[in-house]
C-alpha positions in Angstrom: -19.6 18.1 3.4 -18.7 16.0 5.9 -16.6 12.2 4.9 -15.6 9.5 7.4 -12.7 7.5 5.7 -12.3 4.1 7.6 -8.8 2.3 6.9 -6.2 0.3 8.8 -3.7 -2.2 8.8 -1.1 -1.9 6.0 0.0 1.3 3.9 -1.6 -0.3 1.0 -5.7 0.5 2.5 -4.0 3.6 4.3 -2.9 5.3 1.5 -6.1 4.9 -1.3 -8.0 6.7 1.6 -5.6 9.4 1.6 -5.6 10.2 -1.9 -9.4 10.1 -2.1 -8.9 12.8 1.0 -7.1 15.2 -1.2 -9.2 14.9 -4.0 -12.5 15.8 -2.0 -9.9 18.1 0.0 -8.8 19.9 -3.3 -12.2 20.2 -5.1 -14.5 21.4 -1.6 -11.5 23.7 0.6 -14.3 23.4 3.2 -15.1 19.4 3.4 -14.6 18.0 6.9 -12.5 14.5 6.7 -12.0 12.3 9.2 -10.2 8.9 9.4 -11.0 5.8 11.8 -8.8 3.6 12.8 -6.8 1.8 15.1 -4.7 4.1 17.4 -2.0 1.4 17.5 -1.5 0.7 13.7 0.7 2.7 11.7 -2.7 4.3 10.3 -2.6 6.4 13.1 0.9 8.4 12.2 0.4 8.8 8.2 -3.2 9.8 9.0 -2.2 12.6 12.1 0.9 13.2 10.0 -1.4 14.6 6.8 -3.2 16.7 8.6 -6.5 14.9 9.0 -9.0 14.0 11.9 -8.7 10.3 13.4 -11.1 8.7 15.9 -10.0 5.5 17.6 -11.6 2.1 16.6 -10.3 -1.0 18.2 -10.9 -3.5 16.0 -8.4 -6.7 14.8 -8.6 -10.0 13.2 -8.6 -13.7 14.6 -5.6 -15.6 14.1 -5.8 -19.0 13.0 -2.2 -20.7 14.2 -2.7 -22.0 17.3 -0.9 -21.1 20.0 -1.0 -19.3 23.6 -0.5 -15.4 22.3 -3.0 -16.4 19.6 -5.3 -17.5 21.7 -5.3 -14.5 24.0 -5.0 -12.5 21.2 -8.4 -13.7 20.1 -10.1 -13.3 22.9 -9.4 -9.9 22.4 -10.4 -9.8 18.8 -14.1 -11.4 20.2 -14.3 -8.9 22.8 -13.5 -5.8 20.1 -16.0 -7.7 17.8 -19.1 -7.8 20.4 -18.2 -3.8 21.2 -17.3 -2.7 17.2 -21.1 -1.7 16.7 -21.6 0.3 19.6 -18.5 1.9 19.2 -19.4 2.8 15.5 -22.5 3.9 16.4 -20.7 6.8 18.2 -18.7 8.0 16.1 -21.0 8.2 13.4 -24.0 9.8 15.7 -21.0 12.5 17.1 -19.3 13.6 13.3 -22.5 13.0 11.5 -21.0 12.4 8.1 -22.8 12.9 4.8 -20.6 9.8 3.2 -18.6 7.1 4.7 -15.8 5.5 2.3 -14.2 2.1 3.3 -10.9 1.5 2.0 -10.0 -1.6 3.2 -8.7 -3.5 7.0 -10.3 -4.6 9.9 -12.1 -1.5 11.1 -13.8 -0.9 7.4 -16.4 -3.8 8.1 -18.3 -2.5 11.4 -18.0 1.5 10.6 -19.5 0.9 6.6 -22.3 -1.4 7.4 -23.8 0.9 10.5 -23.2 3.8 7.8 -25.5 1.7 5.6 -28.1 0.8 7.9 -28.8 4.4 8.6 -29.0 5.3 5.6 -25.4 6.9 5.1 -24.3 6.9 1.6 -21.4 4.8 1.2 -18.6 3.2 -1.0 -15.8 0.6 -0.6 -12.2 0.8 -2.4 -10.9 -2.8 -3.1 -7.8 -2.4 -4.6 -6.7 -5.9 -5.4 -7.8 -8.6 -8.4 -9.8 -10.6 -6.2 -11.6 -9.0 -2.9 -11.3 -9.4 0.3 -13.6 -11.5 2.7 -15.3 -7.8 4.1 -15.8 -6.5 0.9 -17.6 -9.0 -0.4 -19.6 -8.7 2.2 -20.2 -5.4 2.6 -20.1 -4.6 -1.5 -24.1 -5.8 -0.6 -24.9 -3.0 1.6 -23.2 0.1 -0.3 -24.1 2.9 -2.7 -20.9 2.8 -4.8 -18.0 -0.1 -5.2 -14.7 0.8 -6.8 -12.3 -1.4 -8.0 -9.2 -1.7 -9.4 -9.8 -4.3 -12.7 -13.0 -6.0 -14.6 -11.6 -9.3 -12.7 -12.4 -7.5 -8.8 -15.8 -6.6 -10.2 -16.5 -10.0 -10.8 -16.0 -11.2 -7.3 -18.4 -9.0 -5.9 -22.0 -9.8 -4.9 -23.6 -7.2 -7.1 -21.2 -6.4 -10.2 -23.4 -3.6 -11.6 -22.6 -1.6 -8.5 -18.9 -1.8 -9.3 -16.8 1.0 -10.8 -13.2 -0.2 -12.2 -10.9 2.7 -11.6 -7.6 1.2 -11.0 -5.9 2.5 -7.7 -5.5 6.2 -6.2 -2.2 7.3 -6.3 -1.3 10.5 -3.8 -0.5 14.0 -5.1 2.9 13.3 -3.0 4.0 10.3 -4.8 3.1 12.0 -8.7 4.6 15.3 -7.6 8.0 14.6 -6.6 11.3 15.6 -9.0 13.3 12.9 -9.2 16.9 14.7 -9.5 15.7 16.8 -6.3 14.7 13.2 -4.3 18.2 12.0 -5.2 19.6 14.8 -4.0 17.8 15.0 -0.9 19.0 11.9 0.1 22.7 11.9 -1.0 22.5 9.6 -3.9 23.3 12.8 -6.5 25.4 10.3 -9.8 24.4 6.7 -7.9 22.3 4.1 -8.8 19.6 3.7 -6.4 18.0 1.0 -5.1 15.2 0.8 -2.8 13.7 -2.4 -1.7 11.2 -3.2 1.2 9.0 -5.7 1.9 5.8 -4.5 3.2 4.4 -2.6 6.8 6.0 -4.9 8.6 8.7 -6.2 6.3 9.0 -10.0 4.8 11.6 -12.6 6.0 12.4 -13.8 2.8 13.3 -10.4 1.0 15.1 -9.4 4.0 17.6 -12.6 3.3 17.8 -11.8 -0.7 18.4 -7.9 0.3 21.6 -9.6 2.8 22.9 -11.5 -0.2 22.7 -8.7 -2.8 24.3 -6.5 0.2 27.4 -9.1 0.1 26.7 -9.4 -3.8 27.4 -5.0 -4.3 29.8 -4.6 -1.0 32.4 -2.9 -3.2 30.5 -1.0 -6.1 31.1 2.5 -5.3 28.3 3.4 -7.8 25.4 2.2 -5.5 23.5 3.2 -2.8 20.9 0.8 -1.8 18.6 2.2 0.4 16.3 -1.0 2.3 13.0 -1.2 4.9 13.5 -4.0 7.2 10.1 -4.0 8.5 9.1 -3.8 12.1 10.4 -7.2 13.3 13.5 -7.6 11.9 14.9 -7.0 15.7 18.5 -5.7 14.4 19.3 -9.1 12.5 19.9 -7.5 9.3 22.5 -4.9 10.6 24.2 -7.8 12.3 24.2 -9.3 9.3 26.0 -6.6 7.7 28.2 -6.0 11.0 29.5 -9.1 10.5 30.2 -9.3 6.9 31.9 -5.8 7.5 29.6 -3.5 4.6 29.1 -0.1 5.3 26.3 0.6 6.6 25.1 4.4 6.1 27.6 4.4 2.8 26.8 1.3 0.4 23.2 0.5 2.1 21.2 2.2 4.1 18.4 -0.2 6.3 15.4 1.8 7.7 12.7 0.2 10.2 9.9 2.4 8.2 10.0 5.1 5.5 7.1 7.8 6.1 8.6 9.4 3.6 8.8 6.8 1.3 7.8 8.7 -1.3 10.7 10.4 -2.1 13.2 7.1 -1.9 11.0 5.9 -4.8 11.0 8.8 -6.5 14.9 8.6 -6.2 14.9 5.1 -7.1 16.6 3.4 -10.3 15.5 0.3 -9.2 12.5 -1.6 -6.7 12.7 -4.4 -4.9 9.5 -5.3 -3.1 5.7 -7.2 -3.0 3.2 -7.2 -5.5 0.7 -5.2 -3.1 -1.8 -3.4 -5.5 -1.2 -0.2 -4.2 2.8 -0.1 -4.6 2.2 -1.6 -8.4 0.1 1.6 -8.7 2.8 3.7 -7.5 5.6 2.2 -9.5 3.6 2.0 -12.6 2.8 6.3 -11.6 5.8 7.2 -11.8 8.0 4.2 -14.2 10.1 2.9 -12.3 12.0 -0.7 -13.2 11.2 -3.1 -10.7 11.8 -6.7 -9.5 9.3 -7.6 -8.1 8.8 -11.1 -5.4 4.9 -11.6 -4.5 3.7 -12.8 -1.3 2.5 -16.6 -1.5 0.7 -15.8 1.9 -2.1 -14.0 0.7 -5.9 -14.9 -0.2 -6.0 -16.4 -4.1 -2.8 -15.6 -5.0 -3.7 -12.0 -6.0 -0.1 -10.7 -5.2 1.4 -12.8 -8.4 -1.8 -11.6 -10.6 -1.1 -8.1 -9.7 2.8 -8.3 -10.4 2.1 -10.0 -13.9 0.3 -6.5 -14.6 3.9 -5.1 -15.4 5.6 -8.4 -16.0 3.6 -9.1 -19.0 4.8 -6.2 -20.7 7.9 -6.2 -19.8 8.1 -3.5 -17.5 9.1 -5.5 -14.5 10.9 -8.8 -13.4 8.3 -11.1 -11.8 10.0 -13.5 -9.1 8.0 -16.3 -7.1 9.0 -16.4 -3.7 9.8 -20.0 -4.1 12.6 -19.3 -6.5 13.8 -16.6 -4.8 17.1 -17.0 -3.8 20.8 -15.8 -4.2 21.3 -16.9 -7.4 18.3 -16.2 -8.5 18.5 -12.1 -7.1 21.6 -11.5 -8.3 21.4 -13.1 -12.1 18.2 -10.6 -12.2 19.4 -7.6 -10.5 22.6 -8.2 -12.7 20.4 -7.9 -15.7 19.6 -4.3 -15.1 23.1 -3.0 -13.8 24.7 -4.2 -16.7 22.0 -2.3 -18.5 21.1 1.3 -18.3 18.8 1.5 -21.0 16.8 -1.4 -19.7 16.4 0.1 -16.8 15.0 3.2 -18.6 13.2 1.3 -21.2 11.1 -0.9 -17.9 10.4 2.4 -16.4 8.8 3.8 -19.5 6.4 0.4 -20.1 5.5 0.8 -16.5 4.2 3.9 -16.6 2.1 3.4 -19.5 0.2 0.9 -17.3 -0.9 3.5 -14.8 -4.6 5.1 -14.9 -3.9 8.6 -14.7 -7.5 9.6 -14.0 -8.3 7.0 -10.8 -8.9 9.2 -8.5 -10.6 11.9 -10.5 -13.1 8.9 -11.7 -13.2 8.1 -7.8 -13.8 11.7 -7.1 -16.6 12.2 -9.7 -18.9 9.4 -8.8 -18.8 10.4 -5.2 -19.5 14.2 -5.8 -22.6 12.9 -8.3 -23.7 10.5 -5.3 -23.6 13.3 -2.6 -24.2 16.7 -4.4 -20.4 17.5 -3.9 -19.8 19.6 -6.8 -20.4 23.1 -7.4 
């Protein structure tokens, strides 16, 4: 058996294709996976750094803001769009796969429809509430569509192909001990807190993370353990340079966890988006969360898929546009003050998971391409 697995841009479509890797991994020793890609996104290093094939595709998006880096930028994206077919095309006549899976990003679209055209069997991931621009598109041209709620399926162009499922969790993020995790990373009889803000960070969470720094300078109790994201450019350690906190001792800023799956296994508490993926992953293994969606994204879905746990109680839903000091520290002063809440979140949220995503994933693949034994 041989699977292409095309994903890019953000941990949240890396990650789904990695899980469904394990799974067909797990079930047939001998399948043959390979991901496609962008050499230059961070799909490159979790993809390399499981243990999987990658093949270079260069493909990116247009931006709209106008400028002179966006407009060069664009030109590029034309150029990689005119030479995305062709450059499918190759990779699927040199691996040959018996199924291509699209999991979401740029370089999904042009590897999944030439799949489809010659007669590949095929399927798409979406993971969020309402579907991206791609999949709706190509949800028309594959065998199989799985989605995470009734409300995704709905957005599609043919609903009866769609399979709701929920999202894939990996083995790595149900597996992990959480006493071992905290010991791992020094934080043996502390109250952990992790917050990040995406790939490549967010601006906003970055400032609320500064003010909860100042906020917790002197609780001994506390290690708060935060992802700046790629272009924070050292500002937030200046920040806490200058207000004298200890960095290393009370918090503990990261660029990028690989590994992040053992910080949130550690965890007491999240801070971070409302991607559908890391709501998966929170609700796997019930963990209290506050939780600040993106306004910046296509219908809203971050909020939608926040209210998931916010609805019952299992997480604290903040709107960026009320996000700030006041407003962080009131909430994140409502769990310190109370363990059990914290314990009590972390039990609601992981009754919200669906346990058997991937294995429902799994099985309509292996009936679609003879997988099983």
């Amino acid at each position: 058996m041989r699977v292409i697995i095309a994903a890019g841009g953000t941990a949240g479509h890396i990650n789904p294709g990695l899980a469904i890797a394990e799974k067909i991994k797990k079930e047939n020793p001998n399948a043959d996976i390979m991901f496609v890609g962008r050499k230059q996104g961070m799909e490159y290093k979790l993809v390399t750094q499981a243990g999987y094939k990658f093949s270079h595709m260069e493909v990116t998006g247009f931006q709209r803001s106008f400028s002179f880096e966006n407009i060069k930028r664009n030109f590029i994206t034309l150029k990689n769009l005119l030479t995305a077919n062709k450059a499918a095309d190759k990779i699927l006549n040199e691996f040959n796969p018996d199924l291509v899976i699209g999991t979401g990003g740029y370089v999904s679209g042009p590897i999944v429809l030439r799949a489809a055209k010659k007669n590949i069997k095929t399927a798409l991931h979406e993971q969020n509430a309402f579907a991206g621009v791609t999949n709706k598109l190509l949800s028309k041209k594959v065998d199989k569509v799985f989605v995470a709620t009734e409300k995704a399926a709905k957005y599609m162009a043919f609903p009866e192909k769609c399979i709701v499922c929920g999202n894939p969790v990996r083995e790595e993020i149900k597996n992990i001990d959480v006493s071992s995790a905290k010991k791992e990373i020094n934080a043996e009889g502390k109250l952990v807190v992790l917050s990040f803000g995406g790939s490549l960070g967010a601006a906003a969470i970055n400032k609320a993370m500064q003010q909860l720094a100042l906020h917790n300078k002197n609780r001994q109790d506390i290690i708060h353990h935060h992802v700046v994201g790629r272009y924070d450019e050292g500002n937030f350690k200046k920040f806490l340079e200058e207000n004298k906190i200890d960095n290393d001792e009370r918090i503990v800023v990261h660029e990028y966890l690989y590994d992040i799956a053992k910080y949130m296994a550690a965890a007491d508490i999240i801070i971070c988006r409302c991607g559908a993926l890391t709501i998966a992953e929170i609700s796997c293994i019930g963990k209290a969360s506050i939780l600040i969606p993106s306004p910046n994204v296509a219908e809203n879905h971050q909020y939608y898929n926040g209210k998931v746990l916010s609805d019952i109680d299992a997480a604290i839903l903040i709107e960026e546009k009320d996000l700030n000091e006041k407003t962080i520290i009131e909430n994140f002063e409502k769990l310190y003050n109370n363990p059990n809440l914290i314990k009590d979140m972390g039990k609601k949220a992981k009754k919200a998971y669906n346990s058997d995503c991937v294995e429902i994933i799994y099985n309509n693949l292996a009936d679609m391409c003879n997988m099983k034994n």
